[in-house]
Structures are given as structure tokens and as C-alpha cells.
FIKOLFI-444816 format. One record per residue (C-alpha): residue in one letter; x, y, z; residue number from 1. Coordinates in Angstrom, 3 decimals, m for minus. Example, Ala and Ser with C-alpha at 12.3 -4.5 7.8 and 13.67 -1.06 7.14 Angstrom:
! FIKOLFI-444816
+------+----------+----------+----------+-----+
! type !       xx !       yy !       zz ! seq !
+------+----------+----------+----------+-----+
!    A !   12.300 !   m4.500 !    7.800 !   1 !
!    S !   13.670 !   m1.060 !    7.140 !   2 !
+------+----------+----------+----------+-----+
//
This chain:
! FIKOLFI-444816
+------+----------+----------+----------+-----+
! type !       xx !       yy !       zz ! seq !
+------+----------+----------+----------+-----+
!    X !  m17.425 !   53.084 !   53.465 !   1 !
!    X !  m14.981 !   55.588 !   53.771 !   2 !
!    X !  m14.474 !   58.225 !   50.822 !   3 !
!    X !  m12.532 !   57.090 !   47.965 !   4 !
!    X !  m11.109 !   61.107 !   48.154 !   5 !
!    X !   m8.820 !   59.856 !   51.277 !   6 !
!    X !   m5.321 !   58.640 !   51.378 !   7 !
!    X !   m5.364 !   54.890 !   53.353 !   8 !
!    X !   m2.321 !   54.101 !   55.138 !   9 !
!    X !   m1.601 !   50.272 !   55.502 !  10 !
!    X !    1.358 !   49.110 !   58.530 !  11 !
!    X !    2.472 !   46.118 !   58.751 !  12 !
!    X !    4.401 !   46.440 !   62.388 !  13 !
!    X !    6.578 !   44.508 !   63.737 !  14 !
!    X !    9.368 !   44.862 !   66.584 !  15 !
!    X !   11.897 !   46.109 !   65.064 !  16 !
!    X !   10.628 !   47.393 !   61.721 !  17 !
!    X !    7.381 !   48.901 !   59.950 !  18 !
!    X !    6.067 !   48.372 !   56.404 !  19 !
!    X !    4.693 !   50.953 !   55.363 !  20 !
!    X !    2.013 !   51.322 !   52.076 !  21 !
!    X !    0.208 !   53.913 !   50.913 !  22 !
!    X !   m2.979 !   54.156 !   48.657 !  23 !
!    X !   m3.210 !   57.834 !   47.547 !  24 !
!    X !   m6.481 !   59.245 !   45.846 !  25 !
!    X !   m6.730 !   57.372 !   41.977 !  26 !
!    X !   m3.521 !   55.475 !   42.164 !  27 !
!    X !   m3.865 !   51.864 !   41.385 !  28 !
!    X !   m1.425 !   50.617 !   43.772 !  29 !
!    X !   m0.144 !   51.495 !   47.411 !  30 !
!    X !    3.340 !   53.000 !   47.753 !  31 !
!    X !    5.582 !   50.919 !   50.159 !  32 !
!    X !    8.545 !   51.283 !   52.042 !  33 !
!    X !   10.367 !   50.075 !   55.457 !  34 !
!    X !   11.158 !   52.120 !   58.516 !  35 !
!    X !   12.793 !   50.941 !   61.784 !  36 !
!    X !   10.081 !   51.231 !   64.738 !  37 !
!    X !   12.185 !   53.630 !   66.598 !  38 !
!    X !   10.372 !   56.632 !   68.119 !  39 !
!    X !   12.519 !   59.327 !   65.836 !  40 !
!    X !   11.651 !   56.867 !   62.559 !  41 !
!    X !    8.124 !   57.145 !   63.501 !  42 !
!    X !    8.150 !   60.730 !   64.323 !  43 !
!    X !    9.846 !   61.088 !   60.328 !  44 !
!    X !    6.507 !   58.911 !   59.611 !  45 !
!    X !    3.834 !   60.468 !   61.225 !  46 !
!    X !    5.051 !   63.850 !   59.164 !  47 !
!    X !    6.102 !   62.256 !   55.935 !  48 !
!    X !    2.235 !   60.987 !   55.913 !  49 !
!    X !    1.221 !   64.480 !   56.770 !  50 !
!    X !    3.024 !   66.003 !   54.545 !  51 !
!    X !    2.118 !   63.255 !   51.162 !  52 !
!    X !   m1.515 !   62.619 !   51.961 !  53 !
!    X !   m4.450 !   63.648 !   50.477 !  54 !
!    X !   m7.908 !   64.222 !   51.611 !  55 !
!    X !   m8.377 !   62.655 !   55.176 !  56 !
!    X !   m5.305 !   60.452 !   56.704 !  57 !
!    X !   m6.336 !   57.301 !   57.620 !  58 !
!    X !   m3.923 !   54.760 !   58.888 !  59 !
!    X !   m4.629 !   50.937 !   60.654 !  60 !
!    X !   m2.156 !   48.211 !   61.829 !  61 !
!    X !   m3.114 !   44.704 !   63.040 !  62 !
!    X !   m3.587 !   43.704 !   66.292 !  63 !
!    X !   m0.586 !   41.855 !   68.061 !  64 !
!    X !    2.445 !   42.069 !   70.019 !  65 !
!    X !    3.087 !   45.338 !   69.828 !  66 !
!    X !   m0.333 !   46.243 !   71.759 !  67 !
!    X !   m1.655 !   49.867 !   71.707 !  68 !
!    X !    2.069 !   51.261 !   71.512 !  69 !
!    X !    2.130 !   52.617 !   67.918 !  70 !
!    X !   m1.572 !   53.691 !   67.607 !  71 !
!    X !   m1.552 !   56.241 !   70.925 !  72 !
!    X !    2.355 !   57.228 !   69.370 !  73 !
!    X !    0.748 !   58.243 !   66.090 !  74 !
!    X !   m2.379 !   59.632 !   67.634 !  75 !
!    X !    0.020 !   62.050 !   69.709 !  76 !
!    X !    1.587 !   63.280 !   65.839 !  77 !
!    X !   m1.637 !   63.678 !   64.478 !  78 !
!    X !   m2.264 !   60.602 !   62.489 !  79 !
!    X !   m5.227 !   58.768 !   63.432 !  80 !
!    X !   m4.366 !   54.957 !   63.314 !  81 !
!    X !   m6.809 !   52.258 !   63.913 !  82 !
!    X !   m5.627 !   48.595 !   65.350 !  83 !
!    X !   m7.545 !   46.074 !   63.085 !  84 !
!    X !   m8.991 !   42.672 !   64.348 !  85 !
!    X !   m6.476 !   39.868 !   62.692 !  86 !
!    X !   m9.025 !   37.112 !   62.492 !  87 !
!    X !  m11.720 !   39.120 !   60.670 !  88 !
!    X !   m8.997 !   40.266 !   57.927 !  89 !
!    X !  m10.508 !   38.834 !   54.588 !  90 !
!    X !   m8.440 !   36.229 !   53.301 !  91 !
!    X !   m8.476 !   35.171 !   49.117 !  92 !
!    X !   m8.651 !   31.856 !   48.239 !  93 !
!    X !   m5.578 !   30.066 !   46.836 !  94 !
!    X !   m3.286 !   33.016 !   47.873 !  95 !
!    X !    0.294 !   31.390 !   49.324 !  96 !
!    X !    2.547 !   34.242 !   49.651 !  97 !
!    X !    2.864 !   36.243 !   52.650 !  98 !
!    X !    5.382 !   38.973 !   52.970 !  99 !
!    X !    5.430 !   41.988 !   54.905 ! 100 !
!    X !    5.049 !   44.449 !   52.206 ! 101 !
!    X !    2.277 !   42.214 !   50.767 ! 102 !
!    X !    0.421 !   42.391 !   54.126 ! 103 !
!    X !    1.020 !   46.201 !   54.372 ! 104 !
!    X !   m0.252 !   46.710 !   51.057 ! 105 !
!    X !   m3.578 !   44.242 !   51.327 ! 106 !
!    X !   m4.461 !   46.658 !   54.721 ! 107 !
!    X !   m3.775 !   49.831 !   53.030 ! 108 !
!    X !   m6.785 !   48.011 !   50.238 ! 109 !
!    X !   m9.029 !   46.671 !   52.727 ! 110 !
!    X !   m8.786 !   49.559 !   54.061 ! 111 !
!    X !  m10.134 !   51.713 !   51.330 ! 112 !
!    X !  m12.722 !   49.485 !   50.922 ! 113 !
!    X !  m14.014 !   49.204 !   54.082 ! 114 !
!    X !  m13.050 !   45.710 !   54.992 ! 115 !
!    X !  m11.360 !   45.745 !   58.214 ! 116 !
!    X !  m13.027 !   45.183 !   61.896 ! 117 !
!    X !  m11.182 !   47.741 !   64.353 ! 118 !
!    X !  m10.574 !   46.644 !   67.796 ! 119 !
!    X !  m11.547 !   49.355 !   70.500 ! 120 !
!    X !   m8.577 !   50.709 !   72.347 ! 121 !
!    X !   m8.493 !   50.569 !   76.226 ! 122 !
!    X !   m7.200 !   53.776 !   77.979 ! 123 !
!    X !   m3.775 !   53.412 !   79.427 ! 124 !
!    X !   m5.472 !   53.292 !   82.943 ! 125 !
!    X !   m7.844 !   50.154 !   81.630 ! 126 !
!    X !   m4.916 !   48.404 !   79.955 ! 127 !
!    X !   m2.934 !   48.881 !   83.484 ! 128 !
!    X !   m5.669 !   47.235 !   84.930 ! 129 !
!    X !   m5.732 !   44.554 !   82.419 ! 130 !
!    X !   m2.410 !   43.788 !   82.577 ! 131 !
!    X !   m2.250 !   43.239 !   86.315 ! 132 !
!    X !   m5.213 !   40.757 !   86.039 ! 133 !
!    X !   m3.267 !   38.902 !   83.328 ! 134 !
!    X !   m0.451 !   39.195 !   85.143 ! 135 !
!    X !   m2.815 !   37.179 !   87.780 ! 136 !
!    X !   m3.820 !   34.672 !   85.531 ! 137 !
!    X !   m0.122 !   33.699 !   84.693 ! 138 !
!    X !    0.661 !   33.326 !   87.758 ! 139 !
!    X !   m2.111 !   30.914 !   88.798 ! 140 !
!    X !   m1.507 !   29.053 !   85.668 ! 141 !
!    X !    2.266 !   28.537 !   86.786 ! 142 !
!    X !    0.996 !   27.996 !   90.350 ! 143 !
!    X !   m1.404 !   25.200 !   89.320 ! 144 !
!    X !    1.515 !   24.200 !   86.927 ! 145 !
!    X !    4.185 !   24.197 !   90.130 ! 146 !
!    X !    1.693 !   21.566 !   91.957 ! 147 !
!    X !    1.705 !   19.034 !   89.159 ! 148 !
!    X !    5.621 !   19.241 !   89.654 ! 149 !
!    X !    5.159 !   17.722 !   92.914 ! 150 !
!    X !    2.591 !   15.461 !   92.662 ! 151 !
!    X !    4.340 !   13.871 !   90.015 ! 152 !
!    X !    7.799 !   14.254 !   91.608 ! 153 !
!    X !    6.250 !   11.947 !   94.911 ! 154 !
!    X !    4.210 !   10.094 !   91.962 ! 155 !
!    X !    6.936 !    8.397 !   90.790 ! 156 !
!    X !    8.619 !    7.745 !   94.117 ! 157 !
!    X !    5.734 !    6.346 !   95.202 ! 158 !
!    X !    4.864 !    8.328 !   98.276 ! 159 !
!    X !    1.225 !    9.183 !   98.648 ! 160 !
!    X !   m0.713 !   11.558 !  101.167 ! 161 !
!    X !   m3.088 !    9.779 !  102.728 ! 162 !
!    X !   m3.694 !   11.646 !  106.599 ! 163 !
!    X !   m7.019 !   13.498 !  105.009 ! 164 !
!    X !   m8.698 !   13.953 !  101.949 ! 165 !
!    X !   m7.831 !   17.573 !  101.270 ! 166 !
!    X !   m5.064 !   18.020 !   99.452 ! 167 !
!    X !   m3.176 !   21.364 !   99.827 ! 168 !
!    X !   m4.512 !   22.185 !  103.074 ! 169 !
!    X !   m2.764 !   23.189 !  106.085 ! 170 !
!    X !   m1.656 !   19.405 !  107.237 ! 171 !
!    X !   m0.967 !   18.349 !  103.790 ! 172 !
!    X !    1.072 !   21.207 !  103.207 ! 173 !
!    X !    3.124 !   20.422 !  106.456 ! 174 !
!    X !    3.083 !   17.037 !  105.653 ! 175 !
!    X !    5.103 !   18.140 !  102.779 ! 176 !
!    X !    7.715 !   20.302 !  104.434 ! 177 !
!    X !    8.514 !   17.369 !  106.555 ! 178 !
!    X !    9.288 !   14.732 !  103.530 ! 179 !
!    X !   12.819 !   13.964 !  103.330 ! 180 !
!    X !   14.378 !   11.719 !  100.330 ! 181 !
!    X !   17.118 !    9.449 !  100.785 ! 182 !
!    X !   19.541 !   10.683 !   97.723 ! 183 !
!    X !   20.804 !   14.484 !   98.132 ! 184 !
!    X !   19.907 !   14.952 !   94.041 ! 185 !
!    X !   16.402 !   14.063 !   95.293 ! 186 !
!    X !   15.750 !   16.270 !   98.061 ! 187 !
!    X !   17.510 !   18.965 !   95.784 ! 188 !
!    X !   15.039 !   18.652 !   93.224 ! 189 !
!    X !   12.112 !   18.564 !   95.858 ! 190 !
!    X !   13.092 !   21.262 !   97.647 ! 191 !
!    X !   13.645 !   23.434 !   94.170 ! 192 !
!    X !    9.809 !   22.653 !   93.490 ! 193 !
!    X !    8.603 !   23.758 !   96.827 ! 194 !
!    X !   10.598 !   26.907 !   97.345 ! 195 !
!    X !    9.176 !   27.616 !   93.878 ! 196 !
!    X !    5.486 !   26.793 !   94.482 ! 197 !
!    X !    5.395 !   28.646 !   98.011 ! 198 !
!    X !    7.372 !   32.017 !   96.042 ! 199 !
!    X !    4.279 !   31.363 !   93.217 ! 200 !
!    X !    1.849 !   31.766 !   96.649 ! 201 !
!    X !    3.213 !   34.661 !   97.890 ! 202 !
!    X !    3.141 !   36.403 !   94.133 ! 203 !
!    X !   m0.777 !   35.666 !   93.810 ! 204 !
!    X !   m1.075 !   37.007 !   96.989 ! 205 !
!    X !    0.300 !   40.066 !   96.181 ! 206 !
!    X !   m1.388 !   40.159 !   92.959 ! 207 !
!    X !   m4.915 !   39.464 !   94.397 ! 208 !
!    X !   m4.401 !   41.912 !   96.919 ! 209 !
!    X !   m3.393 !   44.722 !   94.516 ! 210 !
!    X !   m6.622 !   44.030 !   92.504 ! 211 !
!    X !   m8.627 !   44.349 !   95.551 ! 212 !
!    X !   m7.319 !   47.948 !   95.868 ! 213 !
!    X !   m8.260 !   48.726 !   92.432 ! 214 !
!    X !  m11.700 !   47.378 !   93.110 ! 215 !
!    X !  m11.797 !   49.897 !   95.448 ! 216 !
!    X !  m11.506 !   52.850 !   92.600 ! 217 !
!    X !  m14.421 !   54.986 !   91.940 ! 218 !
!    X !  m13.905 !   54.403 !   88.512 ! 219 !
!    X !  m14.468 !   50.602 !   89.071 ! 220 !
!    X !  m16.019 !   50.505 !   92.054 ! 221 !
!    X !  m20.127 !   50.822 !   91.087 ! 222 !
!    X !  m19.503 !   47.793 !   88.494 ! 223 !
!    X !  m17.441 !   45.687 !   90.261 ! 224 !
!    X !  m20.152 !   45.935 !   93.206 ! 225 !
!    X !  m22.713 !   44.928 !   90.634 ! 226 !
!    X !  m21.111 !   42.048 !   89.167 ! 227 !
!    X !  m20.468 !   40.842 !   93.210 ! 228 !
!    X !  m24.132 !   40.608 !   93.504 ! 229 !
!    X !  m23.940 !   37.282 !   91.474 ! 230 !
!    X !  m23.863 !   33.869 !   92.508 ! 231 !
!    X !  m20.170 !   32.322 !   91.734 ! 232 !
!    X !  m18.370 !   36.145 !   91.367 ! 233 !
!    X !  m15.878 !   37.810 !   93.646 ! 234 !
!    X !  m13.710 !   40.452 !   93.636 ! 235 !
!    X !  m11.162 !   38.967 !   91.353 ! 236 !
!    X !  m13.556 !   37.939 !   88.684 ! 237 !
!    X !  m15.816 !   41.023 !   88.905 ! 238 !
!    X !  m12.476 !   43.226 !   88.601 ! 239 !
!    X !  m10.856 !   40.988 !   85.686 ! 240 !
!    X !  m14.357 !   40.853 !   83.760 ! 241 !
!    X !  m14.305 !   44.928 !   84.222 ! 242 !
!    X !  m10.334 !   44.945 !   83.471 ! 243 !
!    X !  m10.945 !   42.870 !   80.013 ! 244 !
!    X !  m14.083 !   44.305 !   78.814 ! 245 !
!    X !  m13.688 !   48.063 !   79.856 ! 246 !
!    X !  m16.498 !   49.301 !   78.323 ! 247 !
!    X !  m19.875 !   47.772 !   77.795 ! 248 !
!    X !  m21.355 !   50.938 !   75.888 ! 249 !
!    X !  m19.768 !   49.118 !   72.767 ! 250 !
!    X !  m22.272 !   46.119 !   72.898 ! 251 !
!    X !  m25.079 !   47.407 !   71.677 ! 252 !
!    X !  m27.016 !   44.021 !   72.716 ! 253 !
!    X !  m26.509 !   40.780 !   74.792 ! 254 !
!    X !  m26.144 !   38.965 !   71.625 ! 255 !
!    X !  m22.819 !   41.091 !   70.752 ! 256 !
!    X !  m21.191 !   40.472 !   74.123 ! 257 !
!    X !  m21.623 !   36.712 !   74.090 ! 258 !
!    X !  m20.067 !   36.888 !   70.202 ! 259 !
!    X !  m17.435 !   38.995 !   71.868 ! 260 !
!    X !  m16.598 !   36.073 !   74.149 ! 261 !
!    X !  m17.201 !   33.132 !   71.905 ! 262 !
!    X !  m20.023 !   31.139 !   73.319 ! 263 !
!    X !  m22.274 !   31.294 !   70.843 ! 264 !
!    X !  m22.783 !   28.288 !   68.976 ! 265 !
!    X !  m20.718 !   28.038 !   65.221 ! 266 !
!    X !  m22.980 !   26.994 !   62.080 ! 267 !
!    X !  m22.756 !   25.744 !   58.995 ! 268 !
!    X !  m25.480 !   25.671 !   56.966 ! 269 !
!    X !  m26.149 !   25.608 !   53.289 ! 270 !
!    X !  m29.773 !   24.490 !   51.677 ! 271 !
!    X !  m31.823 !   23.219 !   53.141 ! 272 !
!    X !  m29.381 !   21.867 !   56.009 ! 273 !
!    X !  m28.849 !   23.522 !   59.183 ! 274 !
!    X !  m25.562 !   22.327 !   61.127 ! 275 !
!    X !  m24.664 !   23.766 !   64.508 ! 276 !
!    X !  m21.580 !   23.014 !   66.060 ! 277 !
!    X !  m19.750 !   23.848 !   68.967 ! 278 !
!    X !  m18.908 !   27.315 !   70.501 ! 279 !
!    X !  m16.670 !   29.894 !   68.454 ! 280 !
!    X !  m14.313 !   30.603 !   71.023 ! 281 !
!    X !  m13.748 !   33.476 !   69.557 ! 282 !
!    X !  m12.757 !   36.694 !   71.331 ! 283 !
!    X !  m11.988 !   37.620 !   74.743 ! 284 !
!    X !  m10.707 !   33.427 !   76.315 ! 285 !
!    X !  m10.322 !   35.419 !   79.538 ! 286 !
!    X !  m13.324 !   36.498 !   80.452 ! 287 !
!    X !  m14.955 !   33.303 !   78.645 ! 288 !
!    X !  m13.170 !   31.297 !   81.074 ! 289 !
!    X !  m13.845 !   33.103 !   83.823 ! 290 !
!    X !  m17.865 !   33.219 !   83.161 ! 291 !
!    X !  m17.382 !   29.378 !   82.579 ! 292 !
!    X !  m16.106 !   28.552 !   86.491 ! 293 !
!    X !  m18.457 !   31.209 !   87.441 ! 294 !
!    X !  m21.358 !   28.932 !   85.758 ! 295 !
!    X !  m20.457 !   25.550 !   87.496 ! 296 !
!    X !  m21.890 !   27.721 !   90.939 ! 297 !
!    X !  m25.406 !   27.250 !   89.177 ! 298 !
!    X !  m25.553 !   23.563 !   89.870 ! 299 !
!    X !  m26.716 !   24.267 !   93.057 ! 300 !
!    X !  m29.984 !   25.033 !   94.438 ! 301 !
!    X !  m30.653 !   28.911 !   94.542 ! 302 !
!    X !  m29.340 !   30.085 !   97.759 ! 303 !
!    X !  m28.068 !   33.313 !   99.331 ! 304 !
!    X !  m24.931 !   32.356 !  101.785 ! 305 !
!    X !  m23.663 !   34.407 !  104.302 ! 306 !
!    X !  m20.743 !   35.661 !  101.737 ! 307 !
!    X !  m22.910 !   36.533 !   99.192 ! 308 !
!    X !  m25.216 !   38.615 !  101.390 ! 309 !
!    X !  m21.811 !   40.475 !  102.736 ! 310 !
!    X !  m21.211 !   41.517 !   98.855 ! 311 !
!    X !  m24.949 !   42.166 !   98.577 ! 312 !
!    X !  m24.575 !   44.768 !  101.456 ! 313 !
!    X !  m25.398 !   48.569 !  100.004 ! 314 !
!    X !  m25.499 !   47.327 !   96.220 ! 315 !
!    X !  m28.415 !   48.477 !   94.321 ! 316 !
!    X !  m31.309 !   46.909 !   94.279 ! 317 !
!    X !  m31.698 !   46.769 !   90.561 ! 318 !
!    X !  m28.284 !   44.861 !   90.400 ! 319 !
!    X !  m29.283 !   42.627 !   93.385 ! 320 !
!    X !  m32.833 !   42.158 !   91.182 ! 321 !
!    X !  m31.079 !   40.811 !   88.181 ! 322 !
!    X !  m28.484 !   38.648 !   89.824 ! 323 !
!    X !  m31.735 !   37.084 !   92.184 ! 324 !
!    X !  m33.020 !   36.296 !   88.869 ! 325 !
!    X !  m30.586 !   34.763 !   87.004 ! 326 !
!    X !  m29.693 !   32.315 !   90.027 ! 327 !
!    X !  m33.388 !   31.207 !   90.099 ! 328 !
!    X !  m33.443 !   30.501 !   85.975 ! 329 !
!    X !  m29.894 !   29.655 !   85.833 ! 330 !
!    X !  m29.933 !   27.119 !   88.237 ! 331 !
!    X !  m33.764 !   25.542 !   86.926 ! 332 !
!    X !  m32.148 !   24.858 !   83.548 ! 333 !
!    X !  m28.827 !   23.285 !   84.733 ! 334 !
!    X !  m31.132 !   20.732 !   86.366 ! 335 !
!    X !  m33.068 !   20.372 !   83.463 ! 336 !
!    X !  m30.961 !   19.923 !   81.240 ! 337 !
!    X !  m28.947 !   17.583 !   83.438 ! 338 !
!    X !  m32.013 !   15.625 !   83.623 ! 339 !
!    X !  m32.184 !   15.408 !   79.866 ! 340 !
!    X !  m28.952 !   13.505 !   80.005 ! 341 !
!    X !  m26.914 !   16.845 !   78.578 ! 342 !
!    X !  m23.275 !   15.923 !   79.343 ! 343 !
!    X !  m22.290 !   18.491 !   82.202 ! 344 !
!    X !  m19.832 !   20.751 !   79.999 ! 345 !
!    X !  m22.017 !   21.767 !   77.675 ! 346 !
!    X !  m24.590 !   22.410 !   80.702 ! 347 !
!    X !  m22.170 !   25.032 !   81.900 ! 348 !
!    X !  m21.534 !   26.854 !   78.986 ! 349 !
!    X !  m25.244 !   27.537 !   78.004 ! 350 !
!    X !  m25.157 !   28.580 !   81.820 ! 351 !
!    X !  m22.575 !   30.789 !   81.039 ! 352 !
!    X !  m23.901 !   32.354 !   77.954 ! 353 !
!    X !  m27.146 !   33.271 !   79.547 ! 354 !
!    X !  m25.185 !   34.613 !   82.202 ! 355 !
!    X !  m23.322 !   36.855 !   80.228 ! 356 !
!    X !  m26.613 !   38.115 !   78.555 ! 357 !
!    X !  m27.687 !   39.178 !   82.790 ! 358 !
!    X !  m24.365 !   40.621 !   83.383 ! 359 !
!    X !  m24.948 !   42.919 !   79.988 ! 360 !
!    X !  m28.103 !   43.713 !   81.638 ! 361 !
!    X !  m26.392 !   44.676 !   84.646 ! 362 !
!    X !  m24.067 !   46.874 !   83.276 ! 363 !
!    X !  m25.122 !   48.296 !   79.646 ! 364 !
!    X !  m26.051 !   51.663 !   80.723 ! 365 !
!    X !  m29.270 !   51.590 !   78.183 ! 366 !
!    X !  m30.373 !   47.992 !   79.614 ! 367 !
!    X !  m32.853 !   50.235 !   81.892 ! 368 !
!    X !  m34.608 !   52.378 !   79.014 ! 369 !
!    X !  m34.156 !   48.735 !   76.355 ! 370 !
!    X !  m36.334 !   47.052 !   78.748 ! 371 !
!    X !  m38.327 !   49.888 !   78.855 ! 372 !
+------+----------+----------+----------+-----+
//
């Protein structure tokens, strides 16, 4: 717990505005005010904190919108400011009103006391990378989202492809381009939903492709080579789980990583009952889901294809060790369990939990001397 001797600096930020407490050494009560999040009010800030504090400055904000922005502005004054974790902000019971300057005031307290969880701060390089595989992820989501449109579009006209049983291939896709509707408004409409899912193809093209050059950095390059060792990861998962995690040096065990990504199991237990229930989802949804699709690969017989001996190709063998492994356990207990009766979802995300306990192992750079 931090020093009573301190001055604690609560923000409540927002887009245009910051609330601003402040708990000085002995006083009973935080100090609050209101600036506009501007980069001269902040600058007034950053030395108006300076200039009142006592002891050690110590400053937090909560995680949101407004990303990393006002934490690396502050650092550059001087002020140290931490971005808390919203979800693990202690709530009291029966309390109903929420204001900013409350909120600014209860962090400037939990603060003092020690209460708040801080959320580790990518570099601006990392969060560059992050964004673009976000960026990705939207895109495939409205992609995915822009093939609905015209399935249900030729749904309710009651057209159906039936020349093979691949849909979105090559001769489905041409099959398309060649529909015509008999009302203008129609073929309009159709045409609006194409043009817009082929633009969607070209953008996740482009996307994809710029990932694959970042791949290629040699500050990315050893662990996204790693990761590609596994059964079920490429370049664009290896890169996004590198992108969204950034540094595994901060899980100091498997155990933290998979409560970083929410699949470990919640519980509720009190007496002598134990209750477990399904997974937190907690944490990084990103890389969760990406782990997840990454798991379904396991309900296969262990195998090396021709791809995945291509991404294999001047890896270590350590990495290539550990991924060898997990395919051989990972893939035993999927058809265990499946032969217990397990319903398949649930299969895949013990799969992926274990795997995210190998991929720690793969990259932790202590995993060597822990096993040890």
C-alpha cells in the first residue's frame, strides 16, 4: 500500500471534460474540480498538481474510450498516471448515485488505499499493432455481416444455389454476379450488397497483408514464428495474439494468462458447497476468441500437414517441442472427453485453456529456468 505521506490524484475523464479530485496528506476529503480535456487545460493540470502536491504525485484514471491518450500526455509533464481496470473497481453495496465528481473522488480514495488493479500500458508501437489487428477483426465481422445480407436478400426471393456445395467459392461467387431480378428497386438493392461485400474483400485483403509485413519485424518476428509452430495458428492469429497481449513477462504463471483471457471456470462457493459455473469471460475477448477457433483444429488426429511443416521450417526446436506436445495431449482429451458425451463447446474451450497454458510456455521468457 502506498504511503499515506503522498498526495492521490483521482480523474474521472471523459471526452470533452476531466474531473479532477485530490486527496492531499491528512485531509479527510479529496478536492475536486472540472477542466476541459484540451491539451493547454491539461498542461495547466499537470503543473497545478505539481505545484499543490505533497509527498509523491500519484494520479490514475479508468480505463475506456479515451485509451492511453491522457496517461502518456501526463507522463510527458511529469505526472505519473496509472489507467485503472474498470471491472475490478470496488463497488459498495446499496450505493445509487453516480456522478462524475463522485467517481473522481471514490478513485482519488481507492487510490490511497490501495484498491485499484492498473492495466499495463502498450507502447505506441504495440498499440499500432493492435489497432490494425482490430481494425481486422471489424472488418471480418462486417464481411461475415455483408454475406448474411445476401443470403437473406435471395432468401426471401426464393432463389437458392444449388450447382455445388461450397458456398462462396469461385462458381458460387460467379453464379452471383450473373443473378438478375426482375424489378429495378431489386437489382438496386442486390447490387448495393455485392459492391459492398466485394469492397469488404478487398479491405481484409489489405489488412491481412499489412499484418503479414509486421510479422515480418524483428521485434515480432521470433514470437510470431513460435506461436506458427502450433496446430490451428497462422500468421494472423500468431500476430493478433502478439498484438493483444504484448508482453508475456507480466504473467508470472499459466494460471494468470488464462484469468487474463477468461477461460477459467467462475465459482461460487460458500460452506460446505462448491459451485462451478461457466467461464469468466473476463479480459482480453480477442485473443479468447481467437484461441477458441484455434482449439476446434484439435479434433483431429495429431498430424503434421504440409503447411504446418512450411511454418515449422527454421523455428526452434524448443518451440516446435512444445507445440508437438500439446497436439498429441490436446487432441487425446478432445476425444475423450467427446467420448464421455461432453457437449462439443465446452470440449473446445478446455482445449483452449490448456492451450493457452503451452503458448505461455512458449513464450514466458522464464518458462525454460520454471521448468527447470
Amino acid at each position: 500500500m502506498i504511503a499515506n505521506a503522498n498526495t492521490f490524484v483521482g480523474v474521472d475523464a471523459h471526452k470533452s471534460s476531466l474531473h479532477v479530485a485530490m486527496l492531499l496528506p491528512g485531509g479527510r476529503a479529496p478536492v475536486a474540480w472540472q477542466v476541459a480535456n484540451e491539451p493547454a487545460a491539461v498542461r495547466r493540470l499537470a503543473r497545478k498538481l505539481q505545484r499543490e502536491a505533497t509527498g509523491e504525485l500519484h494520479c490514475c484514471y479508468e480505463a475506456g474510450p479515451l485509451g492511453y491518450s491522457l496517461q502518456r500526455r501526463l507522463a510527458g509533464l511529469g505526472v505519473a498516471c496509472q489507467v485503472v481496470a474498470p471491472s475490478l473497481i470496488p463497488i459498495r453495496p446499496g450505493e445509487h448515485v453516480k456522478t462524475d465528481r463522485r467517481d473522481a473522488r471514490k478513485l482519488a480514495e481507492l487510490l490511497a488505499a490501495g484498491l485499484l488493479t492498473e492495466v499495463h500500458p502498450p507502447g505506441e508501437a504495440d498499440e499500432a499493432l493492435r489497432n490494425l489487428a482490430r481494425g481486422r477483426e471489424d472488418v471480418r465481422q462486417a464481411l461475415t455481416r455483408a454475406k448474411h445480407w445476401i443470403d437473406k436478400f435471395l432468401l426471401r426471393h426464393g432463389i437458392a444455389y444449388t450447382l455445388s456445395k461450397r458456398p462462396w467459392g469461385k462458381q458460387h461467387r460467379a453464379w452471383l454476379r450473373r443473378l438478375r431480378m426482375e424489378y429495378a428497386a431489386d437489382q438496386a438493392c442486390f447490387d448495393a450488397y455485392l459492391v459492398t461485400h466485394e469492397q469488404l474483400e478487398e479491405r481484409l485483403e489489405v489488412l491481412e497483408a499489412e499484418m503479414e509485413r509486421a510479422s515480418g519485424q524483428p521485434e515480432y518476428r521470433t514470437a510470431v514464428g513460435a506461436l506458427r509452430c502450433f496446430r490451428g495458428i497462422n500468421t494472423v492469429t500468431a500476430i493478433s495474439v502478439v498484438a493483444e497481449l504484448h508482453d508475456f513477462r507480466r504473467f508470472p504463471s499459466p494460471r494468470s494468462l488464462m484469468s487474463h483471457l477468461g477461460v477459467t471456470p467462475s465459482e461460487y462457493s460458500s460452506g460446505e458447497r462448491r459451485r462451478r459455473g461457466a467461464i469468466t469471460c473476463a479480459g482480453n475477448r480477442h485473443v479468447r476468441r481467437l484461441l477458441t477457433e484455434a482449439a476446434w483444429q484439435y479434433r483431429h488426429r495429431p498430424g503434421c500437414s504440409a503447411a504446418l511443416r512450411e511454418r515449422r521450417r527454421g523455428q526452434p526446436a524448443r518451440a516446435i517441442a512444445l507445440a508437438d506436445r500439446a497436439q498429441e495431449r490436446l487432441c487425446r482429451r478432445y476425444a475423450r472427453m467427446s467420448t464421455q458425451g461432453k457437449p462439443h463447446h465446452k470440449i473446445v474451450i478446455a482445449i483452449a485453456r490448456e492451450l493457452v497454458g503451452y503458448l505461455w510456455a512458449t513464450l514466458h521468457p522464464d518458462a525454460t529456468a520454471m521448468r527447470a
